[in-house]
C-alpha positions as CSV (number, residue, x, y, z in Angstrom):
1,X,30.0,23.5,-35.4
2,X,28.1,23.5,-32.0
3,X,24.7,21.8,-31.5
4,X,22.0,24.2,-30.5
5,X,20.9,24.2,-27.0
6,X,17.7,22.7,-26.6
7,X,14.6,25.0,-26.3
8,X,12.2,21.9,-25.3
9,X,12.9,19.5,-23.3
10,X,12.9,16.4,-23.9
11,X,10.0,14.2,-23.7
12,X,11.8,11.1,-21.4
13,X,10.9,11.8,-17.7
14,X,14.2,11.4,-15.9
15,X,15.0,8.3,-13.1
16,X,13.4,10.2,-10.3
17,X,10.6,10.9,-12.3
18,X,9.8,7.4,-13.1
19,X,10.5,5.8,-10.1
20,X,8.1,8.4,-7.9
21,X,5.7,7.7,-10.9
22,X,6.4,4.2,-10.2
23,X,5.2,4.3,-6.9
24,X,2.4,6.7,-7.7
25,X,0.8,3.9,-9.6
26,X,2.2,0.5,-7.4
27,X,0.1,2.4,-4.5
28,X,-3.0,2.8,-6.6
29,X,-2.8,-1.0,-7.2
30,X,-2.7,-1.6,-3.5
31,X,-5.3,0.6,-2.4
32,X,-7.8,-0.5,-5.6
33,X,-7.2,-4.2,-4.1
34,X,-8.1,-3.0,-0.3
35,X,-11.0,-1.6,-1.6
36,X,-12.2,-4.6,-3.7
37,X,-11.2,-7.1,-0.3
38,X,-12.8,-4.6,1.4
39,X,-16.1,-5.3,-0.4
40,X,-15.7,-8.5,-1.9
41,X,-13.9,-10.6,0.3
42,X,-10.6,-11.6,-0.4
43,X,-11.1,-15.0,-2.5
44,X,-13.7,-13.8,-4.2
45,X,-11.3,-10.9,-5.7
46,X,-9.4,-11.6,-9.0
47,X,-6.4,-9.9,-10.4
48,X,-8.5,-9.3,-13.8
49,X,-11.3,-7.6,-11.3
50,X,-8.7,-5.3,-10.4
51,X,-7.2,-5.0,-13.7
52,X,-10.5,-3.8,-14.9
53,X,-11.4,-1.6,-11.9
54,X,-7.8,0.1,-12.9
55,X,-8.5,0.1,-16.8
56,X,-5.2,-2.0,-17.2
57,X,-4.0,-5.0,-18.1
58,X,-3.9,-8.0,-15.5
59,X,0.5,-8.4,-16.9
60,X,0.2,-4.8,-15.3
61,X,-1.2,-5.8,-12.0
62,X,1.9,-8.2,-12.6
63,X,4.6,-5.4,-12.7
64,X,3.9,-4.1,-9.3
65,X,3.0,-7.4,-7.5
66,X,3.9,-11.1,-7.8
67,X,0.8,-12.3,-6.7
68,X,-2.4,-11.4,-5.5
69,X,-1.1,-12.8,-1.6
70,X,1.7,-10.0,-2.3
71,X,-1.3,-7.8,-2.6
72,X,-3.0,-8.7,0.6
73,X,0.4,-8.5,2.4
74,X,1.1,-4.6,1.1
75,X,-2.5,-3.8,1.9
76,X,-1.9,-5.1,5.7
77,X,1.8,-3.7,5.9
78,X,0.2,-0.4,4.8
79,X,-2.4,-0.6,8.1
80,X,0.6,-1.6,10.2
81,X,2.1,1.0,9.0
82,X,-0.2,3.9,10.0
83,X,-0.6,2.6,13.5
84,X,3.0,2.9,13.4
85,X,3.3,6.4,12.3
86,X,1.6,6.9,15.8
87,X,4.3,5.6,17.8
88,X,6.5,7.7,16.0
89,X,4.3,10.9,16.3
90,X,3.5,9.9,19.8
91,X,7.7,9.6,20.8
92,X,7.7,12.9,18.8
93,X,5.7,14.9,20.2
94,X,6.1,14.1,24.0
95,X,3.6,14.6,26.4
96,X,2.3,12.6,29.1
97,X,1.1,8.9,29.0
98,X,-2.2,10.0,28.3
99,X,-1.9,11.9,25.4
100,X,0.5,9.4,23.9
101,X,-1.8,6.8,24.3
102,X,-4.4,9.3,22.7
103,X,-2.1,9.8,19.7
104,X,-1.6,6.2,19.0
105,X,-5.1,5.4,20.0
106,X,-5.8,8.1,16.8
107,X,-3.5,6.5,14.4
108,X,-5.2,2.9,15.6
109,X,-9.1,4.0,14.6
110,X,-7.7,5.8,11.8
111,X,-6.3,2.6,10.1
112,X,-8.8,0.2,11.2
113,X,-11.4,2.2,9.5
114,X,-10.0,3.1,6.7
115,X,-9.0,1.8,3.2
116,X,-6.3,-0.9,4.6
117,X,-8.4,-1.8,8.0
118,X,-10.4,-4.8,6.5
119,X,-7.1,-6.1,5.4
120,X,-5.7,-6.2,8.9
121,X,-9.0,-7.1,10.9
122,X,-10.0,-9.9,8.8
123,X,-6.7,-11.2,7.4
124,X,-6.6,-14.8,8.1
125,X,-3.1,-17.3,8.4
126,X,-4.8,-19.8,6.0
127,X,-4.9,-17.7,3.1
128,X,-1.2,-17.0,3.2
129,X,1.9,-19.2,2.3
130,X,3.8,-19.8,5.3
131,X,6.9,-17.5,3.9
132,X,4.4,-14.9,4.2
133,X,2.6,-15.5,7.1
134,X,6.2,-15.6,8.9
135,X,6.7,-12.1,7.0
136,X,3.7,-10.5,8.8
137,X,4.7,-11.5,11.8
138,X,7.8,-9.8,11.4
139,X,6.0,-6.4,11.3
């Protein structure tokens, strides 16, 4: 006898699935602890105030980071990371020097002021192990 081809599917997301849901939520820890270093300063930010701004647990915080430093690294590597995107746009999309430095000039104000820009202004060596501080510099 044959099974029955399934009408529903099933109710398990597939690997892709998770792992893009994955991300989905390790990025919503990062930009929920900009935000809160953004306003609170980074030492006076706990994991648990985070945990509570995301309605989770702090051993959830735990499954996307090790360690609140981790936090503050992803929040400046995500800065970096826009002004970044404006090299790449600016090599992209040609022009002349002016426009290039316009380009990147955009990407610059853009991260600065946003969501990750405290993170990058205001990060300090001190607060960072010296693995760390050697990882940022490798950005």
């Amino acid at each position: 006898m044959k099974p029955s081809p399934r009408s529903t599917p099933l109710p398990w997301s597939g690997a892709d699935l998770r792992s893009r849901e994955r991300d989905w939520k390790r990025n919503a820890v990062i930009l929920a602890a900009a935000r809160a270093f953004a306003t609170r300063g980074y030492h006076n930010t706990s994991l648990d105030d985070l945990a509570a701004a995301l309605n989770v647990t702090k051993p959830t915080i735990y499954s996307y980071v090790d360690s609140k430093e981790e936090l503050l690294f992803e929040c400046f590597k995500q800065g970096v990371d826009q002004i970044l995107a404006g090299f790449s746009e600016a090599e992209t999309r040609g022009g002349n020097a002016r426009e290039r430095l316009m380009t990147v000039a955009r990407h610059y104000a853009i991260a600065v002021t946003g969501d990750f820009g405290w993170c990058m202004v205001r990060l300090e060596e001190e607060n960072l192990e010296k693995t760390m501080s050697a990882k940022i510099k490798t950005l």
